[in-house]
C-alpha positions as CSV (number, residue, x, y, z in Angstrom):
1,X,0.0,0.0,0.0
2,X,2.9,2.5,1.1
3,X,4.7,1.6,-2.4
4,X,1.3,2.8,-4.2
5,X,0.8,5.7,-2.7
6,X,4.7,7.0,-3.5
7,X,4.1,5.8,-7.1
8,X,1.0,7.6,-7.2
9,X,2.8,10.9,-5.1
10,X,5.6,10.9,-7.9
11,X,3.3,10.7,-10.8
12,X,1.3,13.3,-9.5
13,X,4.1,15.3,-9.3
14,X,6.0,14.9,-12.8
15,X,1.8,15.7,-14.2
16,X,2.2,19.3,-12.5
17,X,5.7,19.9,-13.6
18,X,4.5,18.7,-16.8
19,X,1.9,20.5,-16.9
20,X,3.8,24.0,-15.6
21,X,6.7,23.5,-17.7
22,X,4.7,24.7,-20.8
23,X,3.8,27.6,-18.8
24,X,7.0,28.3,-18.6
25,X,9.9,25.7,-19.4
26,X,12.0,27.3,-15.8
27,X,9.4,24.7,-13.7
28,X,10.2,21.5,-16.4
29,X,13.5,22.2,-15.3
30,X,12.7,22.2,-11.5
31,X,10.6,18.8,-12.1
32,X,14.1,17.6,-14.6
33,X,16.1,19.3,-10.9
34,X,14.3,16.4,-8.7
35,X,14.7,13.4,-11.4
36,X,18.3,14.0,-12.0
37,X,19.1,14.0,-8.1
38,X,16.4,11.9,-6.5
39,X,15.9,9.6,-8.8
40,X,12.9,8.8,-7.5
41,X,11.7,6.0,-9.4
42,X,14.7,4.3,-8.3
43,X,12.4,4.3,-5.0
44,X,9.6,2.6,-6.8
45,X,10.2,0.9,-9.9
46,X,14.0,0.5,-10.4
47,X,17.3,2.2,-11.9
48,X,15.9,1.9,-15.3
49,X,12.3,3.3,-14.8
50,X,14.4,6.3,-13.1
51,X,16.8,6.9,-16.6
52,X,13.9,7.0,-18.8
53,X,11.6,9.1,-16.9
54,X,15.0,11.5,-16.5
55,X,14.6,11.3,-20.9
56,X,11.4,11.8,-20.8
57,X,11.5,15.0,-18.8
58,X,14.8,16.7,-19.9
59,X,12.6,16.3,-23.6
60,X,10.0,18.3,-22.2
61,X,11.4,21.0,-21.3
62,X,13.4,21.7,-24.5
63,X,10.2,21.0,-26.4
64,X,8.6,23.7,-24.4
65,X,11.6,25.9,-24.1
66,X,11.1,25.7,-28.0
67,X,7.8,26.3,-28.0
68,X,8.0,29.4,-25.8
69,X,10.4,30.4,-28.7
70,X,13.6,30.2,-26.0
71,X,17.1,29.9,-27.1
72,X,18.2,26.8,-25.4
73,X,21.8,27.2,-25.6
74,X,23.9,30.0,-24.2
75,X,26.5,32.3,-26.1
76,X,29.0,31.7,-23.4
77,X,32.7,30.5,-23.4
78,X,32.1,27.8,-20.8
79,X,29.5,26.3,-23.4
80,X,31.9,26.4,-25.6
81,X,33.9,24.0,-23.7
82,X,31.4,21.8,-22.6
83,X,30.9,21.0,-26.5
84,X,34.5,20.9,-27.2
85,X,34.8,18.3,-24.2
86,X,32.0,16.5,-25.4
87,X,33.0,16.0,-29.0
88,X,36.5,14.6,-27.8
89,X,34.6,12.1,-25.9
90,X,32.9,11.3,-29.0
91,X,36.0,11.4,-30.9
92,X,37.4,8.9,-28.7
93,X,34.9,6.5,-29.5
94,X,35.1,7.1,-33.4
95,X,38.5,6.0,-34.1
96,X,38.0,2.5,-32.6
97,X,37.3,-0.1,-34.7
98,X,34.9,-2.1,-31.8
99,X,32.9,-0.1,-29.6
100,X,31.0,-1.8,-27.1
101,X,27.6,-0.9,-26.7
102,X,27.8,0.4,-23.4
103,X,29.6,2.9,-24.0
104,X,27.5,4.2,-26.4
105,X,24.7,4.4,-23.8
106,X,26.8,6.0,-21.3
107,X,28.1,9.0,-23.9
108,X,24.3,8.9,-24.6
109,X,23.4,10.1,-20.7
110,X,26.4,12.3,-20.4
111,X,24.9,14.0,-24.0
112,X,21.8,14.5,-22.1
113,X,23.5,15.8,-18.9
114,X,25.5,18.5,-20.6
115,X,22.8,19.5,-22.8
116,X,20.4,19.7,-20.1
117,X,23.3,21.7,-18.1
118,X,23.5,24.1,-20.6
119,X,19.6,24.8,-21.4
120,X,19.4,25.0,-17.7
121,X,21.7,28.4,-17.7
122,X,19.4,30.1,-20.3
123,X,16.2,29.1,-18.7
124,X,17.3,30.5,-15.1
125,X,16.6,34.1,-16.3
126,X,15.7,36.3,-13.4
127,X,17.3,36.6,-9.3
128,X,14.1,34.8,-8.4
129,X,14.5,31.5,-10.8
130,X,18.3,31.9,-9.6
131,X,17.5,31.6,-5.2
132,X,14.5,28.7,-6.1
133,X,16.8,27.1,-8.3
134,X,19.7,27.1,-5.6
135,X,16.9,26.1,-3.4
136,X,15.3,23.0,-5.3
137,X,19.2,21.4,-5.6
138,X,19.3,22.2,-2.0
139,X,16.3,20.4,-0.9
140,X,16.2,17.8,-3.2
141,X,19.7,16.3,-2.1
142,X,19.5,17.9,1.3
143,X,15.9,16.1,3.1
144,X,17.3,12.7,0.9
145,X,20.5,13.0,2.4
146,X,19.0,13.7,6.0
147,X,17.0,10.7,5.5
148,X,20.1,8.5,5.0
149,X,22.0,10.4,8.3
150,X,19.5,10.7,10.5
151,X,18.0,6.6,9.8
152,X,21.2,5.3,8.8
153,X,22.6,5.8,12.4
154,X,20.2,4.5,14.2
155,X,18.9,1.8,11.9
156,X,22.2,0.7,11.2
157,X,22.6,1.2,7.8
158,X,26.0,0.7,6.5
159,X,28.1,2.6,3.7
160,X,25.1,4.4,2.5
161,X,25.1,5.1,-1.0
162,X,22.0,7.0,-2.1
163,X,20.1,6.1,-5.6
164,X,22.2,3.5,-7.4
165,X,22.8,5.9,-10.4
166,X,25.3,7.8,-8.2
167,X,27.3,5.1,-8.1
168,X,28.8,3.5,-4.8
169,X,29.1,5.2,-1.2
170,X,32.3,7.3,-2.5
171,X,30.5,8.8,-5.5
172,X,27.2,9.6,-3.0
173,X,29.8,11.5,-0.5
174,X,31.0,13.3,-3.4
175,X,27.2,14.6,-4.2
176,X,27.0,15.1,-0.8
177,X,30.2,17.2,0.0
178,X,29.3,19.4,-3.0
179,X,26.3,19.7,-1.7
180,X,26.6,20.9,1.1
181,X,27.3,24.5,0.1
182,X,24.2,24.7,-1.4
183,X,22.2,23.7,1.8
184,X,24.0,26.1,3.7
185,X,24.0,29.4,1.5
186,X,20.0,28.7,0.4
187,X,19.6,28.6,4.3
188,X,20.8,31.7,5.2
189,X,18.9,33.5,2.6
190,X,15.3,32.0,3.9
191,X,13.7,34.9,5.2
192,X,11.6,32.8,7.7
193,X,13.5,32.1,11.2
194,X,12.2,28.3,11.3
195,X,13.0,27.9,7.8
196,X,16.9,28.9,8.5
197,X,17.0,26.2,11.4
198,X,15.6,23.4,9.7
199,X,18.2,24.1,6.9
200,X,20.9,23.6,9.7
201,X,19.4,20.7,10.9
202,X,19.4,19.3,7.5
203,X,23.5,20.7,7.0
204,X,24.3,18.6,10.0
205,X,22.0,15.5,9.2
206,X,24.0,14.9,5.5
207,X,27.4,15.8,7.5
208,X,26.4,12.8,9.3
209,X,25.2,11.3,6.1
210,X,28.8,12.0,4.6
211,X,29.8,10.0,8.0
212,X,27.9,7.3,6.9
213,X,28.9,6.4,3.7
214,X,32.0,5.2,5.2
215,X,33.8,6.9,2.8
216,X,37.4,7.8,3.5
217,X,38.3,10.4,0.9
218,X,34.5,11.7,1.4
219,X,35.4,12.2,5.2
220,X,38.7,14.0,3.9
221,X,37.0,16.0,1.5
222,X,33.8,17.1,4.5
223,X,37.1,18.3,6.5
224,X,38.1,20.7,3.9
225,X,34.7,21.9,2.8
226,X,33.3,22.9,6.5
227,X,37.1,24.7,6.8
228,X,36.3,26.7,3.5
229,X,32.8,27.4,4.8
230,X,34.2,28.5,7.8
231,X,36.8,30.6,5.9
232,X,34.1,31.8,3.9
233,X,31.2,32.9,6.3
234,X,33.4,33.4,9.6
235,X,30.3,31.6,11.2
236,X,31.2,30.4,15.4
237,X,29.1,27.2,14.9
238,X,30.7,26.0,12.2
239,X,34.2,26.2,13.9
240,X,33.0,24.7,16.5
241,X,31.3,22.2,14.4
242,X,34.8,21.4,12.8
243,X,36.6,21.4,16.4
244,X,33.8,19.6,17.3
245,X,34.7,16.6,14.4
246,X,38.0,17.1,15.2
247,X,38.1,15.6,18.4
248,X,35.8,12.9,18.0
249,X,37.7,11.7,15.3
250,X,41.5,11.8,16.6
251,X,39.4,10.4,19.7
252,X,38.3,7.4,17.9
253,X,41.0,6.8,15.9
254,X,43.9,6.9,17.8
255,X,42.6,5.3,21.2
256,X,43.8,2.2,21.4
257,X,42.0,-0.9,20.0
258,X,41.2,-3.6,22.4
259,X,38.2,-4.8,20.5
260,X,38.8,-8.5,19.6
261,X,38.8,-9.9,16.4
262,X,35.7,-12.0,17.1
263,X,34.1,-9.5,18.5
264,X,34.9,-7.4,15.3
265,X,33.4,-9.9,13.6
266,X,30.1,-9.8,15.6
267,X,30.0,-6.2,15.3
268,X,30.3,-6.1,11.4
269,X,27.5,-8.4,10.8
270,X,25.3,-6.3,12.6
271,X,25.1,-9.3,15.9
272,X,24.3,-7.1,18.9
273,X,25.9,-8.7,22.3
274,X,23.3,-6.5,24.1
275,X,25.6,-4.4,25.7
276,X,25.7,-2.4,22.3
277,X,23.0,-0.2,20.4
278,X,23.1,0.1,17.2
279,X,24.3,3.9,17.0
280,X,27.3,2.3,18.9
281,X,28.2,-0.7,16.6
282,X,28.1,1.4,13.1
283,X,30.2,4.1,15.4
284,X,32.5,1.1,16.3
285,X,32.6,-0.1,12.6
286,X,32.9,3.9,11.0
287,X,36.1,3.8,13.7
288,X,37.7,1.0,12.0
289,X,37.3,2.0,8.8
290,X,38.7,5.8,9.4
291,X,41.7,4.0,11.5
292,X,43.2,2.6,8.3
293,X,43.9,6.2,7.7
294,X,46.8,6.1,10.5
295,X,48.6,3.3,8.7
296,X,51.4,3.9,5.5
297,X,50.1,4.0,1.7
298,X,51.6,1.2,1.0
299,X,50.1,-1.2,3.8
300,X,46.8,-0.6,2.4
301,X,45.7,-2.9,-0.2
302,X,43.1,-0.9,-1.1
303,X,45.5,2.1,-1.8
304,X,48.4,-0.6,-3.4
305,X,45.8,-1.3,-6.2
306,X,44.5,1.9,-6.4
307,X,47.7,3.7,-7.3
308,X,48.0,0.2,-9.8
309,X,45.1,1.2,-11.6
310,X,46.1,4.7,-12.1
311,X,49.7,3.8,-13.7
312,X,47.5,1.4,-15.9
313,X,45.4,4.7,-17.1
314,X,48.9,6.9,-17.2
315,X,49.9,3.9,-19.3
316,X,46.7,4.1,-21.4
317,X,46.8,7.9,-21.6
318,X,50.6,8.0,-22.9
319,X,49.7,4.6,-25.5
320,X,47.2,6.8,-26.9
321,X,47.5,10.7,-26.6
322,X,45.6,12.1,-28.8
323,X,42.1,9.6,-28.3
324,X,42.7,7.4,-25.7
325,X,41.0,4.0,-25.3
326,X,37.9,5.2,-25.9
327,X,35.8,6.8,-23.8
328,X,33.9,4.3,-21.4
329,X,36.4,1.6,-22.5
330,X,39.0,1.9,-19.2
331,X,37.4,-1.1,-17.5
332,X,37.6,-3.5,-21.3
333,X,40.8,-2.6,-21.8
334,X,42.6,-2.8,-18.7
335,X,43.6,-6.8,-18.8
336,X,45.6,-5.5,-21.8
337,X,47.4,-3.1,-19.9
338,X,47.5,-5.1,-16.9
339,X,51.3,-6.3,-16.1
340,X,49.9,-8.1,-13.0
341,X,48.9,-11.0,-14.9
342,X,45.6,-10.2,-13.4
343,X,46.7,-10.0,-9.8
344,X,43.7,-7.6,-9.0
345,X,41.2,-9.4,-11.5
346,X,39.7,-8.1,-14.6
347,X,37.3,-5.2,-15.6
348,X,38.9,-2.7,-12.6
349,X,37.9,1.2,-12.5
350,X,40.1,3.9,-11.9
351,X,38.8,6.0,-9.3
352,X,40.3,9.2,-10.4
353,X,38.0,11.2,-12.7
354,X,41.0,12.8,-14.2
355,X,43.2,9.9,-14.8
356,X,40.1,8.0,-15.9
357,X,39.5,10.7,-18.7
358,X,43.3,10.6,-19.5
359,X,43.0,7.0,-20.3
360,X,39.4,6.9,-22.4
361,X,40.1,10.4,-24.1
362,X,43.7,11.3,-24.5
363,X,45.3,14.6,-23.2
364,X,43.4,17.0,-25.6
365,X,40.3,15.9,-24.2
366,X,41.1,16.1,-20.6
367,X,43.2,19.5,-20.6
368,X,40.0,20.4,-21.9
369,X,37.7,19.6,-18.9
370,X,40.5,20.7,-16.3
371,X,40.0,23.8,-18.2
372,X,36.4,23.6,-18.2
373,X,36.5,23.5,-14.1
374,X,39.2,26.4,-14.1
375,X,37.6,28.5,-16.5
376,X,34.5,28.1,-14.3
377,X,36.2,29.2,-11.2
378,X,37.2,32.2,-12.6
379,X,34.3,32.8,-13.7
380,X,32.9,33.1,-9.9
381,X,35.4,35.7,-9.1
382,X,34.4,37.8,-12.2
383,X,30.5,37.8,-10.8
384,X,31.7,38.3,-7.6
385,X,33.8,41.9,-8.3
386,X,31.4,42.7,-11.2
387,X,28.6,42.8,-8.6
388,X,30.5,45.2,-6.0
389,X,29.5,47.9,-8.6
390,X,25.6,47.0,-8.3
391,X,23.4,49.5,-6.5
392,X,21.2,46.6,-5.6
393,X,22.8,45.7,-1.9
394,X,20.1,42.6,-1.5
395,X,21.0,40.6,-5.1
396,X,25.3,42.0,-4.1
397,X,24.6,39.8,-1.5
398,X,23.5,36.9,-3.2
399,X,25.3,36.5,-6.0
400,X,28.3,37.0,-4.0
401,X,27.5,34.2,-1.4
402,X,26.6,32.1,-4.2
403,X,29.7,32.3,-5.9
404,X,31.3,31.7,-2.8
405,X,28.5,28.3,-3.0
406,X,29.9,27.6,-6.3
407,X,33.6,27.6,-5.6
408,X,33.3,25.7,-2.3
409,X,31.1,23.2,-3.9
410,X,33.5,23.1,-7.3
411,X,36.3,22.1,-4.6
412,X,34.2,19.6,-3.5
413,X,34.0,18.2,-6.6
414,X,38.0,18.3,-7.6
415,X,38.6,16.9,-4.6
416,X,36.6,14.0,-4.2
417,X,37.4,13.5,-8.2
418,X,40.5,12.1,-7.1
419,X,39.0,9.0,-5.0
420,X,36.1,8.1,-7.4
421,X,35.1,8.8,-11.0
422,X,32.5,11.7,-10.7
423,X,32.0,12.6,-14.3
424,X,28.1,11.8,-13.9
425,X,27.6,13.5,-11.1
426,X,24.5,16.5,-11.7
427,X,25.8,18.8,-9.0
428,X,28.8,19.4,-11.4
429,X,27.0,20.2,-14.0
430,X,24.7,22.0,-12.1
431,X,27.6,24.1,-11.4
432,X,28.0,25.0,-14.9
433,X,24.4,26.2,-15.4
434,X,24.9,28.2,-12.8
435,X,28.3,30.2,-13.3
436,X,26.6,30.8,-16.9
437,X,23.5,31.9,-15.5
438,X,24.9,34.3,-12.6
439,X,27.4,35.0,-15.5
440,X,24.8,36.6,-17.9
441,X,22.3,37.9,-14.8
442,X,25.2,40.3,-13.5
443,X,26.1,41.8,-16.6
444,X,22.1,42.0,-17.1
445,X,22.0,43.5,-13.8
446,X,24.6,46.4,-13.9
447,X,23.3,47.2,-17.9
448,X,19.6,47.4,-16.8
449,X,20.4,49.7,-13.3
450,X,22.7,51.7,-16.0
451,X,19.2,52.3,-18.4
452,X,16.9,53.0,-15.4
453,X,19.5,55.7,-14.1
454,X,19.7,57.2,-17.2
């Protein structure tokens, strides 16, 4: 009955956006917004259900957008790049002779992200669509991520991972991390006083989501983002907050560990000695995890084959300079590169969004995203002093603490690229709709107040 009545919430909701976004095609994007994070229908009917509903909607709102006579793709530099980027991917995949037909499906979704990404930055078109599109990411991935903190302590749910399109619990802490940002700067521009403390409340719940997925370069990564936030906002709670994590971690992971291995055992499948809630046991487990941290590089298996499999892409990338393996192809074409004699098996990932792109697409093609992310950043900073000369002090405000939002949250996202492959993920992309969009809105901004002072 409970699984009906979410099937039937969801439709009801994709019939209003539906309905809305040939109103105006800004609200199909909102209802794209919630597919492309949630995922819902990964709730209800499965992965697949969830892809092409995600289709289904992103075609909606350019058929509207092109029915409302909209230009659907920006005039913009860091367009330009996201083309470029995506034509050496294709590239990649034209010069090989056998192209498996997964990889063909996967360039297909990455078309559709990037596309999407870039009709999203001509469709946010006033200060208004900007905060409730800030907002929407911010809720969307925030109450989901609360959800996953909040019952994943204290049901015991272990390496949390979110919808299965994110990939495992080190691509969710990514979304999460870069998140963040976003939950925290729409929250302190809620006008309403309970409105700002439940956005706290749901900041701290996916910090303790982060927690949860058990991810060690996520936990890294959640260090570095609450110390730029703190940087950034020179907010007391939030330093205590980081102190706060500070302590509890050097105190968990540098006590001594008397726990014995049987006991471990116990503990890790989830057997409760009744001495132990279950808030303690996934504490107990999230300790042993974070203590590998203490030990050397190269005592970790984990990090041994890690490091392996990004020599195996250098090697790719160098074999092949100009194209690569083909893009999607790291994983087929790794037992060929492989000088293990498949010590750590066959089909293996890289786990480093830039070394991954080095293998599949050749240097061209990767310089070319690095410079996509760089060119972006810069682009924050240009907003942010273009902006000191409005007269408007409210939207100064804004679009200053949202490019602040953007550059933490594109940190985020270079960061944690280096544990996991993080291509897919929508809050990058939704980075680039927004730097285009706060792009264009500022100059808009300082022309129009130029006009009306005339």
């Amino acid at each position: 009955m409970w699984l009906s009545k979410r099937i039937v919430f969801i439709l009801a909701i994709t019939g209003v956006g539906v309905i809305a976004s040939f109103t105006d095609a800004f609200y199909g994007l909102l209802l794209y917004t919630f597919y492309s994070f949630v995922s819902p229908l990964e709730l209800t009917w499965g992965g697949l259900a969830g892809a092409r509903f995600s289709f289904m909607v992103g075609g909606v709102v350019i058929l509207s957008a092109l029915m409302q006579r909209r230009n659907i793709f920006p005039k913009h530099v860091i367009a330009y790049l996201c083309i470029l980027f995506l034509f050496f991917c294709l590239f990649s995949l034209a010069v090989r002779i056998d192209v498996h037909p997964n990889a063909l499906t996967r360039l297909g979704v990455l078309t559709k992200i990037i596309l999407m990404a870039l009709v999203a930055a001509v469709l946010i078109r006033t200060p208004d669509q900007l905060r409730l599109y800030v907002l929407a990411i911010a809720v969307f991935v925030g109450l989901l991520g609360a959800y996953y903190g909040v019952f994943g302590l204290f049901a015991g749910s272990m390496k949390i991972s979110g919808p299965g399109r994110i990939g495992d619990n080190n691509g969710y802490a990514v979304l999460l991390n870069a998140t963040l940002p976003f939950i925290y700067y729409a929250g302190i521009h809620l006008k309403r006083i309970y409105l700002k403390l439940l956005a706290k409340i749901v900041l701290l719940a996916n910090i303790l989501a982060v927690i949860l997925t058990f991810s060690r370069g996520g936990f890294i990564t959640l260090i570095i983002v609450i110390a730029l936030l703190i940087f950034s906002t020179r907010k007391k709670w939030l330093l205590f907050l980081l102190l706060f994590m500070a302590c509890f971690t050097l105190f968990f992971m540098w006590q001594n560990n008397d726990v014995p291995s049987a006991a471990k055992a116990q503990i890790a499948k989830g057997k409760n000695s009744g001495e132990q809630s279950i808030a303690t046991k996934t504490i107990e487990l999230w300790r042993q995890r974070m203590e590998t941290l203490k030990q050397p590089a190269e005592e970790i298996e984990t990090a041994r084959s890690r490091i392996y499999f990004w020599e195996v892409a250098m090697d790719m990338g160098n074999a092949n300079p100009l194209t690569g393996v083909g893009f999607a192809h790291y994983q087929r074409e790794f037992k060929n590169y492989d000088k293990t004699g498949g010590l750590y098996g066959g089909n293996r990932a890289v786990h480093n969004i830039f070394l991954s792109l080095l293998s599949e697409i050749g240097y061209i093609g990767t310089l070319v995203f690095v410079l996509l992310i760089f060119v972006c950043l810069d682009t924050t900073f240009k907003i942010t002093r273009r902006m000191r000369w409005s007269r408007n002090y409210r939207l100064t405000v804004e679009f200053t603490d949202y490019a602040k939002m953007l550059r933490i949250s594109l940190a985020a996202f270079f960061i944690g690229g280096f544990f996991v492959d993080t291509l897919f993920q929508e809050i990058f992309w939704a980075i680039i709709s927004l730097s285009i969009a706060m792009d264009n809105l500022s100059k808009d901004i300082l022309i129009n107040q130029d006009e009306i002072q005339m």
